[in-house]
C-alpha positions in Angstrom: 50.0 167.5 -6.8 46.9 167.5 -5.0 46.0 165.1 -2.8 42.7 164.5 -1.0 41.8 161.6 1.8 38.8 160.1 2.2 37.6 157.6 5.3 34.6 155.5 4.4 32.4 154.7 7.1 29.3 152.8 8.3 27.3 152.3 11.0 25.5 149.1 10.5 28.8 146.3 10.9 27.6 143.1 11.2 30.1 141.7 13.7 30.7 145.0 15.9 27.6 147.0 16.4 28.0 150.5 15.3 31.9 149.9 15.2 32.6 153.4 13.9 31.3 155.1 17.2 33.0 152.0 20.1 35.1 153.5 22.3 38.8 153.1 22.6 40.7 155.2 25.3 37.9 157.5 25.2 37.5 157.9 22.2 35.7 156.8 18.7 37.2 154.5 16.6 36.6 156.6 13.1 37.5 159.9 14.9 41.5 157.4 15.8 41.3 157.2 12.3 40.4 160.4 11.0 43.4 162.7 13.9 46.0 159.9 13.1 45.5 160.6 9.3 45.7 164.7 9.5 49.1 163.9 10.7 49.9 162.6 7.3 52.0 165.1 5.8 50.7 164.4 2.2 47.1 165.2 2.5 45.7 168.2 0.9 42.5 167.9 2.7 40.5 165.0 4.9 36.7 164.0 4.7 35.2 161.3 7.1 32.3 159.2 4.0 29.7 157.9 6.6 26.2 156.5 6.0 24.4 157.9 9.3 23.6 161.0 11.0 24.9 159.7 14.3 28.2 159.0 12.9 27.9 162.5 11.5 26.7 164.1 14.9 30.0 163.0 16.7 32.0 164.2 13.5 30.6 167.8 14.5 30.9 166.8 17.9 35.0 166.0 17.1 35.3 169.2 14.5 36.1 166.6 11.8 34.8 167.0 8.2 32.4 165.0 6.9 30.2 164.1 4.3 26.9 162.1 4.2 26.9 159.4 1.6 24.2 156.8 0.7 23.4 153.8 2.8 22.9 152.1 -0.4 26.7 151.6 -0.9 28.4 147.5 -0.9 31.6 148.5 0.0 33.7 151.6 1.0 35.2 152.5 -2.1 32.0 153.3 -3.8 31.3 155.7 -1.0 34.0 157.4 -1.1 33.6 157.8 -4.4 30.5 159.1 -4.4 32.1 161.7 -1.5 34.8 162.5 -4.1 31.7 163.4 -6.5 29.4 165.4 -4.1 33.0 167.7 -3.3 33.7 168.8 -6.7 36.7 169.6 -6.8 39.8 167.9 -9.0 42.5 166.2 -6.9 45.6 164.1 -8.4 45.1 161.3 -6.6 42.2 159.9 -4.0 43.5 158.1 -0.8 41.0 155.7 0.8 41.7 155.0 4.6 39.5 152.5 6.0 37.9 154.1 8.9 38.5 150.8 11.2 42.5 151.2 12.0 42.5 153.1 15.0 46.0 152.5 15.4 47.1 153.5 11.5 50.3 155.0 11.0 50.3 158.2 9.2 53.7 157.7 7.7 52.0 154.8 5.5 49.7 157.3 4.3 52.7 159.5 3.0 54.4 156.2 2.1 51.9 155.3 -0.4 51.6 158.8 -1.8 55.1 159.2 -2.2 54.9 155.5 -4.1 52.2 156.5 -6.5 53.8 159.7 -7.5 57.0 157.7 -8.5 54.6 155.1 -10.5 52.0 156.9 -12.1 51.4 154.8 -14.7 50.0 153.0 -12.2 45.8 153.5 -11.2 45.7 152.4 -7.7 48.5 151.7 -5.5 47.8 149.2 -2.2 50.2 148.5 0.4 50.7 145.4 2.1 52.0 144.2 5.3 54.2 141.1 6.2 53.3 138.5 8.0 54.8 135.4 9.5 51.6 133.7 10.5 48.7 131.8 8.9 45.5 133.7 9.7 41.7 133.7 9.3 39.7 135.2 6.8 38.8 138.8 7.5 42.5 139.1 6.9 43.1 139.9 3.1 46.0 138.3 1.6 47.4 140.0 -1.6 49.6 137.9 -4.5 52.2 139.7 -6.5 54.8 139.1 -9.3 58.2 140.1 -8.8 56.9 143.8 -10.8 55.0 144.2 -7.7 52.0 143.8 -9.6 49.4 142.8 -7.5 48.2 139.4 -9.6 45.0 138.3 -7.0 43.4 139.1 -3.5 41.7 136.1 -1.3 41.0 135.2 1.7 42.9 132.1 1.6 46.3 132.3 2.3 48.5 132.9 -0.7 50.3 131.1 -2.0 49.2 127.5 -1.4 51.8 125.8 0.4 51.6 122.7 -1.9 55.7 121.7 -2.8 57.6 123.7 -0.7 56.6 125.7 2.5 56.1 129.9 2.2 57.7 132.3 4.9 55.5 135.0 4.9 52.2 136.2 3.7 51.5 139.7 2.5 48.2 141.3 4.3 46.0 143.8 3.0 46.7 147.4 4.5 43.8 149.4 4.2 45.4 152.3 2.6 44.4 152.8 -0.8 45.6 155.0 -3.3 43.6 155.7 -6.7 43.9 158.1 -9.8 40.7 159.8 -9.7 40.0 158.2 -13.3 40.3 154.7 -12.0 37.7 155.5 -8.7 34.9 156.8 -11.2 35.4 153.4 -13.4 34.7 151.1 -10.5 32.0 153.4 -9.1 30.5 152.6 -12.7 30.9 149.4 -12.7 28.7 146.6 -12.0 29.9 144.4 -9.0 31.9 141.5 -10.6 32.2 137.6 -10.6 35.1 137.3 -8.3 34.4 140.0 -6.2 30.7 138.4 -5.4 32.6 134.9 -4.3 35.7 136.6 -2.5 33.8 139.5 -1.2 37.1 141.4 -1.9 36.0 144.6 -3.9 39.0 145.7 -4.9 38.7 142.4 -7.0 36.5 144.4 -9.0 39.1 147.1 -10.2 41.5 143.5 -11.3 38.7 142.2 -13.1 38.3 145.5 -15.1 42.0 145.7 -16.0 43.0 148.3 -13.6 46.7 148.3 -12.8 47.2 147.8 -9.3 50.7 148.0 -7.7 52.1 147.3 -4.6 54.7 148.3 -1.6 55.4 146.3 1.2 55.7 148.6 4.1 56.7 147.6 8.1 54.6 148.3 11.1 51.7 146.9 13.3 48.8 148.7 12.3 45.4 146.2 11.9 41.6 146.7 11.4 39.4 145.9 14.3 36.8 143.6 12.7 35.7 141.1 15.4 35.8 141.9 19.4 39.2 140.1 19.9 40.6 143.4 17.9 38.7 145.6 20.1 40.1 144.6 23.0 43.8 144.2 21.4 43.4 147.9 20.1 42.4 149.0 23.6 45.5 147.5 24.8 47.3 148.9 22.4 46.4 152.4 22.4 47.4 152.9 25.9 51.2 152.4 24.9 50.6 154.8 21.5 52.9 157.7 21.5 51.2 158.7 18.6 47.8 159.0 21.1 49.3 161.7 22.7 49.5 164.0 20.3 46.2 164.0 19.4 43.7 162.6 22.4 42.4 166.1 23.2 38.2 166.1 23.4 
C-alpha cells in the first residue's frame, strides 16, 4: 500500500500569530511537525499544505516539501485535500497531521496506518488519547460505542456526568487517516449543520455517513493552540530525545 502524509498549514491563527513559523528550541513549529513525521516508518512520501509564501519560504529554507494551497480553505482537511489533488498521484490511504504538534510521536503515525490497514472497511480512522482531566474547549473530545465507532465529537466533555461520574475522557489526536475516496467526498461537500455549531469539521464526514473508527493510543503529544501551550512545548522540547535526532538547521 501506498501511503502519502499531508500537514495542513496556515499562517493567519487567530490566537497565535503566524503560529506555523513561532519558534520552539530554534526552530518552527510546522518544520517539528513535518522532521518528527519523516520518521514515521509508514509514510510513502510527506508534503507540508500551507496557505502563504512565507510559510513556504522557510519550507525551502528547511528542504521540506511543500505545496501552496488556497487561502480560501475553513479547515485543514479541505487543504490537504486540495494538496492530494494538485499531486496527482493515487495513494491507498491519505494521513492528515496537523501541523501544530510539535511534540507528535511518529509511532502514532504508524499506529494509525497499521490500524486502517487491518479495518479497511473503515473511511477514516482517528486516534484518541486518554485523559483523566476535565478540560476547556480547544480540546476535542470524541464518543465511541464499544465497536470503536466514533458516535459524536464536541467540545463538551463527553459523556455528561449526569448519574454516575466518568474516569476518563478520550481527546482528539490530530492524526487522521482517510481513504482517498472519503477526502474527495468531504472536499465536495457543503459545510454541514453540526459542524457550523461545533466548529468540529470532521463533524462533517459523521453527518455524511462516513465510517469513522477509532484507536486509543498512549503518549503526551498535544497541539499548541493558545500561548500556555507555547510555553509548555518549549519546556518540553528541551527534554525530547526525539529532538535530537532531528534539530540540525
Amino acid at each position: 500500500m501506498k501511503i502519502l502524509g499531508l500537514i495542513p498549514s496556515r499562517l493567519g491563527s487567530t490566537r497565535l500569530k503566524q503560529k506555523p513559523l513561532l519558534q520552539i528550541g530554534g526552530m518552527p513549529i510546522v518544520i517539528h511537525t513535518y522532521r518528527r513525521a519523516k520518521l514515521s516508518k509508514s509514510l510513502d512520501d510527506l508534503y507540508i499544505c500551507c496557505d502563504d509564501k512565507k510559510i513556504r519560504d522557510i519550507c525551502d529554507s528547511y528542504g521540506a516539501k511543500c505545496i501552496l494551497t488556497s487561502k480560501k480553505h475553513k479547515n485543514g482537511t479541505e487543504r490537504i485535500a486540495e494538496a492530494y489533488g494538485k499531486l496527482g498521484k493515487k495513494f491507498n490511504l491519505v494521513v492528515d497531521i496537523q501541523g501544530d504538534e510539535p511534540l507528535l510521536q511518529p509511532n502514532h503515525i504508524d499506529q494509525v496506518v497499521n490500524f486502517h490497514k487491518k479495518n479497511p472497511r473503515a473511511d477514516i480512522i482517528l486516534p484518541t488519547l486518554k485523559s483523566f482531566k476535565k478540560s476547556g474547549k480547544n480540546v476535542v473530545k470524541v464518543l465511541t460505542n464499544a465497536a470503536k465507532n466514533v458516535l459524536y465529537l464536541s467540545r463538551e466533555n463527553l459523556p455528561f456526568e449526569f448519574k454516575k461520574k466518568n474516569n476518563f475522557f478520550l481527546k482528539h489526536l490530530s492524526i487522521i487517516s482517510f481513504k482517498p475516496s472519503a477526502l474527495i467526498k468531504f472536499y465536495k461537500s457543503k459545510e454541514t449543520f453540526l459542524e457550523k455549531v461545533e466548529g468540529i469539521e470532521l463533524l462533517r464526514a459523521l453527518e455524511l455517513d462516513l465510517k469513522i473508527k477509532t484507536l486509543t493510543l498512549k503518549g503526551n503529544s498535544f497541539s499548541v493552540d493558545i500561548k500556555k501551550d507555547l510555553y509548555k512545548a518549549k519546556k518540553y522540547i528541551l527534554k525530547d530525545k526525539l529532538f535530537r535526532k532531528y534539530s540540525y538547521k
